[in-house]
Backbone as CSV, one residue per row, in Angstrom:
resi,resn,N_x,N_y,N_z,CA_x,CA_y,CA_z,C_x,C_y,C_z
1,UNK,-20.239,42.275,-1.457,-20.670,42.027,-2.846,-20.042,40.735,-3.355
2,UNK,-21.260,40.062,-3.556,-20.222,38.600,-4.403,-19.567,38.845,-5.881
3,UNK,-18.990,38.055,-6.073,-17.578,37.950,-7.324,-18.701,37.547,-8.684
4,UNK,-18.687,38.453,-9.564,-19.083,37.813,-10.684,-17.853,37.037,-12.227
5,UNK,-18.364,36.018,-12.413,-17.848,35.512,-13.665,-18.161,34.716,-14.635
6,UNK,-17.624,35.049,-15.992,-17.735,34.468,-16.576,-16.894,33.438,-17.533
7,UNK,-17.097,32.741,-17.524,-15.765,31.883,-17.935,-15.812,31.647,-19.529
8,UNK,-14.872,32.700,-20.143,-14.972,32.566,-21.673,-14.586,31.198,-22.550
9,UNK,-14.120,30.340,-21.928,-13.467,29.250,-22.976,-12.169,29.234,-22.918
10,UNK,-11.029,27.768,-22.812,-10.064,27.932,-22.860,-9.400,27.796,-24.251
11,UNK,-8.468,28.971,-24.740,-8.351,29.026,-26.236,-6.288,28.253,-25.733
12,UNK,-6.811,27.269,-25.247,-5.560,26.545,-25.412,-5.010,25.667,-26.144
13,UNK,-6.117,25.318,-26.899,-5.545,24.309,-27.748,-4.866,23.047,-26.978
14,UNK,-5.681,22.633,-26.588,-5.203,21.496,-25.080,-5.223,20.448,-26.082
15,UNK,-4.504,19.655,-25.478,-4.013,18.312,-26.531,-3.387,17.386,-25.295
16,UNK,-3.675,15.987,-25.146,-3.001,15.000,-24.498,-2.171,14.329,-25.082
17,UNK,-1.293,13.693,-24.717,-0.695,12.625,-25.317,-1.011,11.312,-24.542
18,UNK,-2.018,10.821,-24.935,-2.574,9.191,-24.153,-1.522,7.554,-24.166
19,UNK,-1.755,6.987,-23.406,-1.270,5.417,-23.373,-1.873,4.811,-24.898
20,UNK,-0.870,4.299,-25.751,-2.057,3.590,-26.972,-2.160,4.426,-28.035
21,UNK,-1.367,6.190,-27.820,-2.131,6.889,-28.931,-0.491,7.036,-30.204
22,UNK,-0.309,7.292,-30.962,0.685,7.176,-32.312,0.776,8.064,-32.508
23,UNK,-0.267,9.560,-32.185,-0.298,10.954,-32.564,-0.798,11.658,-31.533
24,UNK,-0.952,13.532,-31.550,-1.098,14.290,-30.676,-2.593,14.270,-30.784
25,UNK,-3.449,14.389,-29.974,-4.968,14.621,-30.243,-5.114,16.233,-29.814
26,UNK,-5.933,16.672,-30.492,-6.327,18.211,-29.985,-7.566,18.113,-29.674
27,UNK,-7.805,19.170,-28.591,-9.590,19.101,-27.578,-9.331,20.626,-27.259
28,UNK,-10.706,21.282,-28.091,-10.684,22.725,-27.839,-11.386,23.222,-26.641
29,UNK,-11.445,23.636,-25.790,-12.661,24.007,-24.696,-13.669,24.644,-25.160
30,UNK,-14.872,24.689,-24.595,-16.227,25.327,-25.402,-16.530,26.264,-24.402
31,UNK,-17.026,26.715,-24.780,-17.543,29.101,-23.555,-18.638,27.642,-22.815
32,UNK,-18.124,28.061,-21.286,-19.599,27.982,-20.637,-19.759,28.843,-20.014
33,UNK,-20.881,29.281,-20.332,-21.872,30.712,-19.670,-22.117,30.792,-18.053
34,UNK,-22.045,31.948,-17.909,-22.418,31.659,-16.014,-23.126,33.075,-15.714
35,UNK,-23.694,32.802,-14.529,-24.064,34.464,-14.277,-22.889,35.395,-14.334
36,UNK,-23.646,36.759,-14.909,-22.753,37.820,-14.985,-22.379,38.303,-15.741
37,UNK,-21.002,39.439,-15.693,-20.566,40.298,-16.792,-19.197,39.461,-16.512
38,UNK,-18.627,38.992,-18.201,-16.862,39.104,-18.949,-16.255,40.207,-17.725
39,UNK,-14.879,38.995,-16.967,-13.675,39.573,-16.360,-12.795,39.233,-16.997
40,UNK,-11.829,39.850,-16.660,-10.153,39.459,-16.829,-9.798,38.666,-15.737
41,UNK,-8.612,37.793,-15.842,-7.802,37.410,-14.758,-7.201,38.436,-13.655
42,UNK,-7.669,38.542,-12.972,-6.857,39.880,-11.710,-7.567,39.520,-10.127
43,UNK,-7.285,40.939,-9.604,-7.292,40.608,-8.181,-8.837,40.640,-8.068
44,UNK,-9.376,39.910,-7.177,-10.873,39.966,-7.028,-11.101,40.453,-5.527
45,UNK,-12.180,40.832,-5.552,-12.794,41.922,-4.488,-13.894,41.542,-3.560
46,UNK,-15.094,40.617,-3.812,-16.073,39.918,-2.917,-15.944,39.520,-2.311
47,UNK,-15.074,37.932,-1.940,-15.206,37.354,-1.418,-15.050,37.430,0.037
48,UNK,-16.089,36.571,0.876,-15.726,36.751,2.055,-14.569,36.395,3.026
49,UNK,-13.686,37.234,3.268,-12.688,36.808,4.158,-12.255,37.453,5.243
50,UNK,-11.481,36.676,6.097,-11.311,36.946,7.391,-9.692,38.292,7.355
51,UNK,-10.029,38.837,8.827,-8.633,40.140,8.531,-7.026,39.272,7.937
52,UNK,-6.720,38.387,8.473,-5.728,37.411,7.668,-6.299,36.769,6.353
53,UNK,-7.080,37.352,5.729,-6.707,36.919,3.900,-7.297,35.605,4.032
54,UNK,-8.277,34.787,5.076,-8.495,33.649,4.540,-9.646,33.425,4.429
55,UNK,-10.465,32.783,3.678,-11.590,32.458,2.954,-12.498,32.068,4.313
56,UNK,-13.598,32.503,4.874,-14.626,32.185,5.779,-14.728,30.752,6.091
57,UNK,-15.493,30.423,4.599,-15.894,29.329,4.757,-15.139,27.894,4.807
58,UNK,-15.422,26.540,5.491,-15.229,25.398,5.188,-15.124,24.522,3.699
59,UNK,-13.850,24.579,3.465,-13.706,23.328,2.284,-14.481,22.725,1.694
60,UNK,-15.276,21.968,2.950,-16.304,20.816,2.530,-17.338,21.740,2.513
61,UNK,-17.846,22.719,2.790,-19.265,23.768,2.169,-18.789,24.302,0.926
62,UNK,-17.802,24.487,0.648,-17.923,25.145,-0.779,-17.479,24.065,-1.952
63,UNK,-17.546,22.612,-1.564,-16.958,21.913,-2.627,-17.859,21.461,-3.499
64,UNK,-17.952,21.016,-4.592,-18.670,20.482,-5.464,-19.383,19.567,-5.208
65,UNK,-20.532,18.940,-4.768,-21.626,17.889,-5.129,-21.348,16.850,-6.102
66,UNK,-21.440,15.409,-5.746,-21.448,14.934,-7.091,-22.731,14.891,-8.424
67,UNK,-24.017,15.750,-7.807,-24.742,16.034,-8.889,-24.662,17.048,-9.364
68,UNK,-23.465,17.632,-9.146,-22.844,18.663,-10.048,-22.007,18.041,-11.330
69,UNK,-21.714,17.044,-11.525,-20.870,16.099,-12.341,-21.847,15.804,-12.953
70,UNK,-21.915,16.398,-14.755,-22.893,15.652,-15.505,-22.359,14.012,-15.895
71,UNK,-23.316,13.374,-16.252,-23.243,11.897,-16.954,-22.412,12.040,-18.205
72,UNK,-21.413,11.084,-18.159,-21.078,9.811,-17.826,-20.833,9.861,-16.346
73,UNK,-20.279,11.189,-16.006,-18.906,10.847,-14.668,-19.943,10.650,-13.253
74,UNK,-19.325,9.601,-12.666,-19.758,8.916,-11.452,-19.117,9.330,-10.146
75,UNK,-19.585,10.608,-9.540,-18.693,11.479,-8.649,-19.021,11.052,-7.329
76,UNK,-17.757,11.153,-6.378,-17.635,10.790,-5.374,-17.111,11.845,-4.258
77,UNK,-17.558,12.340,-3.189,-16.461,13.476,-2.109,-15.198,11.901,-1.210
78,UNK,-14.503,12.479,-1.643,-13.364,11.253,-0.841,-12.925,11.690,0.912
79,UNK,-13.113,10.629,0.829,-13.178,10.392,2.171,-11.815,11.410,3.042
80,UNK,-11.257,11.824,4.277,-10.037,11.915,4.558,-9.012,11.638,4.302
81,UNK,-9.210,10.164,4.405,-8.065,9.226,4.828,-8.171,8.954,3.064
82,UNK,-8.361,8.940,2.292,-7.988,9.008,0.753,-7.754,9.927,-0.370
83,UNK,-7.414,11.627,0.706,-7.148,12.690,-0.087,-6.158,12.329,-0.330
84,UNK,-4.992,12.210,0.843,-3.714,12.471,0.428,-3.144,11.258,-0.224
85,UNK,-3.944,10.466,-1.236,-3.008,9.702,-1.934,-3.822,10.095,-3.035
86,UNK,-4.868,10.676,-3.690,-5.667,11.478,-4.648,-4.366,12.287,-5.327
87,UNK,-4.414,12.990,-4.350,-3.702,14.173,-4.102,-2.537,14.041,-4.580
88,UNK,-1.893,13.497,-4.273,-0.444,13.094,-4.611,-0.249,11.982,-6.485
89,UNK,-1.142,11.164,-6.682,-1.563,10.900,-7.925,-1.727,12.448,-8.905
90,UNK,-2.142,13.417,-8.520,-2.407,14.502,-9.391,-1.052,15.175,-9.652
91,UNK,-0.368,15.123,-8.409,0.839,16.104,-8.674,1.802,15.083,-9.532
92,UNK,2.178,13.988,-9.806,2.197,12.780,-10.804,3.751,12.419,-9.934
93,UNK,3.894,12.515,-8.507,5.194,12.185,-7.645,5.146,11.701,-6.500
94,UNK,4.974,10.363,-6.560,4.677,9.919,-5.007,5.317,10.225,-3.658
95,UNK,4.637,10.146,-2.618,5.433,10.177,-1.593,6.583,9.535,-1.292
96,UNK,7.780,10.102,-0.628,8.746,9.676,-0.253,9.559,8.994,-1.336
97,UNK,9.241,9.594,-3.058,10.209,9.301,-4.445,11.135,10.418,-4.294
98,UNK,12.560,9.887,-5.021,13.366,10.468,-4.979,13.254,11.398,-6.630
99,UNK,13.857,12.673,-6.746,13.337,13.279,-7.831,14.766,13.581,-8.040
100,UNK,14.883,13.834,-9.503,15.768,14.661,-10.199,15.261,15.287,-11.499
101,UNK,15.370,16.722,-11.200,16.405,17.602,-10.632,15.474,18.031,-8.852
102,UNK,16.938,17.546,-7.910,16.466,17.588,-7.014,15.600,19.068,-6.663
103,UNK,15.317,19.059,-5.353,13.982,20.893,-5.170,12.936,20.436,-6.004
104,UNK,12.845,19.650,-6.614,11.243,19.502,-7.862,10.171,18.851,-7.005
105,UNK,10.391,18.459,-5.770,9.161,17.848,-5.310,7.620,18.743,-4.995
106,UNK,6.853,18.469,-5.129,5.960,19.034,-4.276,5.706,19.831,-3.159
107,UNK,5.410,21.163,-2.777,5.548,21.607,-0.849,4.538,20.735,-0.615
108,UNK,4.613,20.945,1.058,4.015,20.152,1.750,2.458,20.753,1.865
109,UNK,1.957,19.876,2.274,0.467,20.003,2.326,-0.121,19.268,3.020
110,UNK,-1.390,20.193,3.563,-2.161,19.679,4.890,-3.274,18.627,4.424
111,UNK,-3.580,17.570,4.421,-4.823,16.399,3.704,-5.955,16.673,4.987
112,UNK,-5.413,17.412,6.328,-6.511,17.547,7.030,-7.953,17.992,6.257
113,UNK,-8.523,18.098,6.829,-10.885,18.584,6.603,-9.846,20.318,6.022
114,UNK,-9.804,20.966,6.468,-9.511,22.050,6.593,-7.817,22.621,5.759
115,UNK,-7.559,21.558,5.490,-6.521,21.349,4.621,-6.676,21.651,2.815
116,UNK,-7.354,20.377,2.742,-7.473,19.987,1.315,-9.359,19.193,1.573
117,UNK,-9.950,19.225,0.349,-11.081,18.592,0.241,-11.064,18.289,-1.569
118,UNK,-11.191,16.870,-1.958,-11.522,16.861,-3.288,-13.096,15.951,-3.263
119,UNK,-13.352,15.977,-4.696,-14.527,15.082,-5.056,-13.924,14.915,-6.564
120,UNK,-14.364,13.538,-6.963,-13.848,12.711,-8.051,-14.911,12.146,-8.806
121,UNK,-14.978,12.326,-10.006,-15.951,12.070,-10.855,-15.127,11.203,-11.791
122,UNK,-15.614,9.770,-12.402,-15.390,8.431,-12.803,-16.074,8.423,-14.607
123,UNK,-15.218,8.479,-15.614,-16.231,8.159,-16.485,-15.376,6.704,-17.011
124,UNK,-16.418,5.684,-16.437,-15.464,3.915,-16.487,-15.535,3.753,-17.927
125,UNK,-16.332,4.281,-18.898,-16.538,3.943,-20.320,-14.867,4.253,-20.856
126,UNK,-14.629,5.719,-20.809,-13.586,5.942,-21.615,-11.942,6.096,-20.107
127,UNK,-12.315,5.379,-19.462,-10.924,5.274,-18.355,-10.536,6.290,-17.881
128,UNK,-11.580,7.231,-17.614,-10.746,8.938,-17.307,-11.374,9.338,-15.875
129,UNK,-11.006,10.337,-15.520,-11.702,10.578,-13.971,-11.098,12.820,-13.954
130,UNK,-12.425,12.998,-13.529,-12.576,14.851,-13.553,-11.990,14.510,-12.164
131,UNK,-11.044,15.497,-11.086,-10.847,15.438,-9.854,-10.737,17.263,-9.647
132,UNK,-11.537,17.606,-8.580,-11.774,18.842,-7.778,-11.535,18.791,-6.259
133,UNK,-10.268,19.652,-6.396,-9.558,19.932,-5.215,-9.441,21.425,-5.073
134,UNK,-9.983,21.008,-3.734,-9.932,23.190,-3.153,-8.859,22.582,-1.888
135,UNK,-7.858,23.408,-1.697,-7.091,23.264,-0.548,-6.439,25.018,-0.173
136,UNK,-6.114,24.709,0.972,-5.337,26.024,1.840,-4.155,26.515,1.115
137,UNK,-3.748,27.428,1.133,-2.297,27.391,0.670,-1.773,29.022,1.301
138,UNK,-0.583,29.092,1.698,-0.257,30.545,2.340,0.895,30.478,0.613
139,UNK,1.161,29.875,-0.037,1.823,29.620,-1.108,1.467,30.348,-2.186
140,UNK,1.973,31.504,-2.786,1.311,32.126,-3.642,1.508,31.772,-5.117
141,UNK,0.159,31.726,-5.391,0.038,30.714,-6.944,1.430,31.643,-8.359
142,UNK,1.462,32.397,-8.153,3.124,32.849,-8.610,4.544,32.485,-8.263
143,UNK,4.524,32.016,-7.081,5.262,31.434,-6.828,5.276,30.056,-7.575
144,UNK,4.453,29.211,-6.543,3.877,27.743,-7.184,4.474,27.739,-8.827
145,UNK,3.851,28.713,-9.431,4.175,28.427,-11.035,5.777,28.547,-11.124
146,UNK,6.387,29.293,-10.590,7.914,29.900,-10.643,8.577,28.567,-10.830
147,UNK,8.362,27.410,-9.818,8.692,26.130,-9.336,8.355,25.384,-10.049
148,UNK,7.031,24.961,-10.486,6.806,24.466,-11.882,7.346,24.255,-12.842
149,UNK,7.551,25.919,-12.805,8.643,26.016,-14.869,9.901,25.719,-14.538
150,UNK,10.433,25.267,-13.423,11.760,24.902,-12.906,11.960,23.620,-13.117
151,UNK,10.630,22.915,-12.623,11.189,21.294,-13.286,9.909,21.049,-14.107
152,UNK,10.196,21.143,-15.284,8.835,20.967,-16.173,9.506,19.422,-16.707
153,UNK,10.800,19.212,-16.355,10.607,17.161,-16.788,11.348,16.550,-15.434
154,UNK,10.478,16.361,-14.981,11.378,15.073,-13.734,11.516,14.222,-13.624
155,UNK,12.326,13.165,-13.219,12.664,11.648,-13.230,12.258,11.233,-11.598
156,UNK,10.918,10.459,-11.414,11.704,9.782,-10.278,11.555,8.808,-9.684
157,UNK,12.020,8.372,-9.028,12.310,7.402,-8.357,11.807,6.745,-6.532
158,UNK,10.962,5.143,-6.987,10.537,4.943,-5.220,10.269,3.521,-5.755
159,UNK,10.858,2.147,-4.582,10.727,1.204,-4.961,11.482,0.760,-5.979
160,UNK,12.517,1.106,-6.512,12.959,0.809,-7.757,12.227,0.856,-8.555
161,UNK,11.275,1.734,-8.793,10.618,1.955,-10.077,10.583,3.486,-10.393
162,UNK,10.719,3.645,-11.931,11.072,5.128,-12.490,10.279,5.736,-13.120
163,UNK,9.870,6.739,-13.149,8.947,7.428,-14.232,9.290,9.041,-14.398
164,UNK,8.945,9.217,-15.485,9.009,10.548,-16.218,8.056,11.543,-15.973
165,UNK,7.996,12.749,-15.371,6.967,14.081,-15.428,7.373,14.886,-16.009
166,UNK,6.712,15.346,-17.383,6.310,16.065,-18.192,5.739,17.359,-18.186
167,UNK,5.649,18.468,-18.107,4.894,19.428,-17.881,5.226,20.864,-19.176
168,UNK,3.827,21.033,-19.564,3.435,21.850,-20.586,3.136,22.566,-19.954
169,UNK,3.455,24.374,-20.228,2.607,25.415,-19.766,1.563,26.327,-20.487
170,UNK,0.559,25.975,-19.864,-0.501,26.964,-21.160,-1.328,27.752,-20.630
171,UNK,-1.823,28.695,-22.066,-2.332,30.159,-21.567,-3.508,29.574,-20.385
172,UNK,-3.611,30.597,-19.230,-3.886,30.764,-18.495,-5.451,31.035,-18.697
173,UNK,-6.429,30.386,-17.492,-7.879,30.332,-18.000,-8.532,31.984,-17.560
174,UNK,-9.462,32.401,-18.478,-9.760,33.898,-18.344,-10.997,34.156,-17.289
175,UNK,-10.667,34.068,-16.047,-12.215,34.345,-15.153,-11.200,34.970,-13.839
176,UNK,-12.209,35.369,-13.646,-12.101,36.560,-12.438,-11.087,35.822,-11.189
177,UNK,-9.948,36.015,-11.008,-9.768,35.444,-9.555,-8.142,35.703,-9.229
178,UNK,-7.674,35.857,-8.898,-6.294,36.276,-7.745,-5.346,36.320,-9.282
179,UNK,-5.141,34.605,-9.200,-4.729,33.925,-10.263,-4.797,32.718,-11.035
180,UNK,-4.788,32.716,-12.184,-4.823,31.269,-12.892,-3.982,30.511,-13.561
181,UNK,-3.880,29.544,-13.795,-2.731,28.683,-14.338,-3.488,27.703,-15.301
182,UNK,-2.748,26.650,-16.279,-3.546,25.867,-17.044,-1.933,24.912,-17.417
183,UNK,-2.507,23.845,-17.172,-1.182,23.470,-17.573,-1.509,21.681,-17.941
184,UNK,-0.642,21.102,-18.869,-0.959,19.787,-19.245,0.850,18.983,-18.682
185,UNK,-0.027,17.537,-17.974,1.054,16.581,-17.936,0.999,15.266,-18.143
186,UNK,1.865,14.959,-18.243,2.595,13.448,-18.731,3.229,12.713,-17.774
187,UNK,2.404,11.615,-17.034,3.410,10.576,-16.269,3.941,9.377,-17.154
188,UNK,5.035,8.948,-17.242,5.398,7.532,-18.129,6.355,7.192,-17.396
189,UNK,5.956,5.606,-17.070,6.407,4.320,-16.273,6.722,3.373,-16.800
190,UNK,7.780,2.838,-17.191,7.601,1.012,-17.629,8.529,1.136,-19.261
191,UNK,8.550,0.415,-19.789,9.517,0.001,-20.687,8.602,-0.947,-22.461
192,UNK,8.971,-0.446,-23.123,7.929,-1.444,-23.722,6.897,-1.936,-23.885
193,UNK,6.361,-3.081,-23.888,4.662,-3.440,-23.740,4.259,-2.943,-22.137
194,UNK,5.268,-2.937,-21.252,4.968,-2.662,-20.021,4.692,-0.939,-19.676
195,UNK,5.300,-0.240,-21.236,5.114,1.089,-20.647,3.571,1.561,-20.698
196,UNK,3.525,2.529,-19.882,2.281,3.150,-19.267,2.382,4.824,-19.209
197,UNK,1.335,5.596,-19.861,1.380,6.833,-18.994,-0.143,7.632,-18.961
198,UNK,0.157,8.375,-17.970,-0.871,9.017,-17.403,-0.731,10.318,-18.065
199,UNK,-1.818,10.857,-18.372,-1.926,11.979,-19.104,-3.113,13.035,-18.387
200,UNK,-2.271,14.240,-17.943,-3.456,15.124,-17.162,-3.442,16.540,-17.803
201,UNK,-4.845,17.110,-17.804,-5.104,18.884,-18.270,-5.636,19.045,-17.155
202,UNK,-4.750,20.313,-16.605,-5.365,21.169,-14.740,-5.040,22.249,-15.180
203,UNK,-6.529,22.872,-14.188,-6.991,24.133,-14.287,-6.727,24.624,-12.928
204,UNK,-6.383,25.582,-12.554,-5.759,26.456,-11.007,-6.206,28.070,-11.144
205,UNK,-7.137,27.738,-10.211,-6.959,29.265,-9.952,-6.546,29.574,-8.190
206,UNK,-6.302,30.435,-8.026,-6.056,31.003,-6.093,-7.130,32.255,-6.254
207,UNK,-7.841,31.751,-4.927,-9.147,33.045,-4.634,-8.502,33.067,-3.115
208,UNK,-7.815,34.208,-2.690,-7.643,34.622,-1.047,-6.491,33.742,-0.569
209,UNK,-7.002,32.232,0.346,-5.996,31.184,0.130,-6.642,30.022,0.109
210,UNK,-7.530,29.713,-0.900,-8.069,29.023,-1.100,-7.442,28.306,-2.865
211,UNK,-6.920,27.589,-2.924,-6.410,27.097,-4.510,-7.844,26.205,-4.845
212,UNK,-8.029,26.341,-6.208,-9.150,25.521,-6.722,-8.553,24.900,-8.175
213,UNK,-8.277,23.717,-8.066,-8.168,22.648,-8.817,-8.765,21.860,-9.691
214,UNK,-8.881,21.670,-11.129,-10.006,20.534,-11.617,-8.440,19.507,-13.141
215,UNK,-8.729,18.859,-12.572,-7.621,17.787,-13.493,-8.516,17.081,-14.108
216,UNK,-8.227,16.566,-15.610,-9.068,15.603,-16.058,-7.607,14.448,-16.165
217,UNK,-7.747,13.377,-15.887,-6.636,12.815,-15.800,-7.243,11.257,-16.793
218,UNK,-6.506,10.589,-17.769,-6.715,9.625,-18.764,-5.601,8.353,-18.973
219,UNK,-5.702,6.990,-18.769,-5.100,6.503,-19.552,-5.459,5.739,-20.365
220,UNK,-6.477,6.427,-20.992,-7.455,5.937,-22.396,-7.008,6.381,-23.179
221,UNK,-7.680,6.453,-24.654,-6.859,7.096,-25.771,-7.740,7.841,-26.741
222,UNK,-8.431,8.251,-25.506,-9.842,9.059,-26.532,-9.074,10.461,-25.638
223,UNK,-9.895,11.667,-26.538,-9.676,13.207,-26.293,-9.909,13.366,-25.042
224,UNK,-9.191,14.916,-24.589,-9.350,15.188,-22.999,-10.922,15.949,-23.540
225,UNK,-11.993,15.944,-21.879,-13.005,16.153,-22.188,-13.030,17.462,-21.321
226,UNK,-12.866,18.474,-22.502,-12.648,19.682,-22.015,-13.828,20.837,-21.653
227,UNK,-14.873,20.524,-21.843,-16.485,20.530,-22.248,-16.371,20.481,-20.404
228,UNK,-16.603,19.207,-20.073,-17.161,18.978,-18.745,-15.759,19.649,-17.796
229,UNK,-14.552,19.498,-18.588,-13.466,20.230,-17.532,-13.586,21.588,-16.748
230,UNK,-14.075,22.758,-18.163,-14.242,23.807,-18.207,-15.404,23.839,-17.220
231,UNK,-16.909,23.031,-17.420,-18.043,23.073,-16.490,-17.683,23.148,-14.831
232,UNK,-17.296,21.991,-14.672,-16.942,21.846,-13.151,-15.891,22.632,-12.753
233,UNK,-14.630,23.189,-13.391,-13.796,23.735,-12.992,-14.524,25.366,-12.732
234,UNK,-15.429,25.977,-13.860,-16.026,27.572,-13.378,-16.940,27.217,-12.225
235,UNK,-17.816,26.048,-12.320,-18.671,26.036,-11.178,-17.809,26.139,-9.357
236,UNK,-16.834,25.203,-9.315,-15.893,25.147,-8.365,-15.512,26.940,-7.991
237,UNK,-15.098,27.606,-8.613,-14.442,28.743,-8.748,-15.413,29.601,-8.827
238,UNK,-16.814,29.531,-8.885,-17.792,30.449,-8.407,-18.049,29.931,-6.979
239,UNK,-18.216,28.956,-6.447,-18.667,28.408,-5.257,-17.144,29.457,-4.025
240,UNK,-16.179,29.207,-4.700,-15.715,29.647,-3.331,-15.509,31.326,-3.795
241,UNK,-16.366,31.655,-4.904,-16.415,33.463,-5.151,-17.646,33.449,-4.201
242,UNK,-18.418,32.548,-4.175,-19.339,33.690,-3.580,-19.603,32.720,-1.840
243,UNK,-18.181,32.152,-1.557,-18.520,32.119,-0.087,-18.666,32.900,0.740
């Protein structure tokens, strides 16, 4: 039996803090409708998986299309050889930076086909980009969060250059699946006219061991676009319900 859901709206009251902006902006999420009957967040029951807990299907079959990305955004499936620096831009800590408080880095992760798969949607008008990442994980998304709220500000350091990670935790998105997370961050680099930061709202859920990802990431100074976040992020999260 496949997984039904519906994805009520995130009542988070999501707010960025942009490059350029003097104040907090608030961006409410809007209900998008999907087939089916209203779940709760919990354990889900359809999906197809193998006697070890792992999801049937291939990454790249259950990932998003870029004509799944309404207009403005200009979506792309990235190549291999350009996940794992995607990838690592999202978690807002480059490779091989030194962090404090040390343990705050990232676990490791596979950028193989079978690893990780994203697709990236571009809106060049307002400087922002939707990114959808489904990857493997034997890592249980309770955990993951445990680690999170452990370093919710990190400093770090690569090249002699420093920056700040920020991390907000917020209510958790309401659709059917293992587990979900919602959380907003803040990269800031540079000093003065030179400072810079990156501002991201990600959505997580874990179906089996499959993690499904959608970041809207900005260093514009217009609202996060929580409308198309919410879209692509339930569509993603039905695709690998009903692999």
């Amino acid at each position: 039996m496949k997984r039904r859901i519906l994805f009520a709206g995130l009542a988070m009251g999501a707010c960025l803090g942009v490059a350029g902006c003097s104040s907090t902006v608030d961006g409410m999420a809007s209900p998008v409708a999907a087939a089916g009957p209203s779940s709760a967040s919990g354990p889900s029951s359809g999906s197809s998986t193998g006697e070890d807990g792992r999801v049937d299907a291939t990454l790249e079959s259950m990932l998003l299309a870029p004509t799944d990305f309404p207009a403005p955004y200009q979506a792309i499936v990235l190549p291999p050889q350009a996940v794992s620096q995607a990838a690592a831009d999202l978690d807002g800590i480059p490779p091989g930076a030194k962090v404090d408080p040390p343990g705050c880095k990232p676990p490791a992760q596979d950028y193989g086909p079978d690893g990780t798969a994203m697709i990236v949607g571009t809106d060049n008008a307002n400087r922002s980009t939707i990114s959808v990442e489904l990857m493997r994980s034997d890592l249980s998304l309770d955990k993951r969060i445990g680690e999170i709220e452990r370093c919710l500000e990190v400093t770090t350091t690569k090249d002699g250059a420093e920056a700040v990670v920020r991390t907000e935790m917020l209510p958790p998105p309401p659709l059917n699946a293992d587990r979900t997370v919602a959380m907003r961050q803040t990269v800031t680099s540079g000093k003065g006219a030179g400072k810079v930061t990156q501002s991201m709202l990600t959505l997580v859920a874990q179906i089996d061991d499959v993690r499904v990802s959608a970041t809207y990431m900005s260093f514009g100074d217009g609202k996060p676009d929580t409308v198309v976040l919410d879209q692509v992020f339930t569509e993603a999260v039905q695709r690998v319900n009903a692999a």
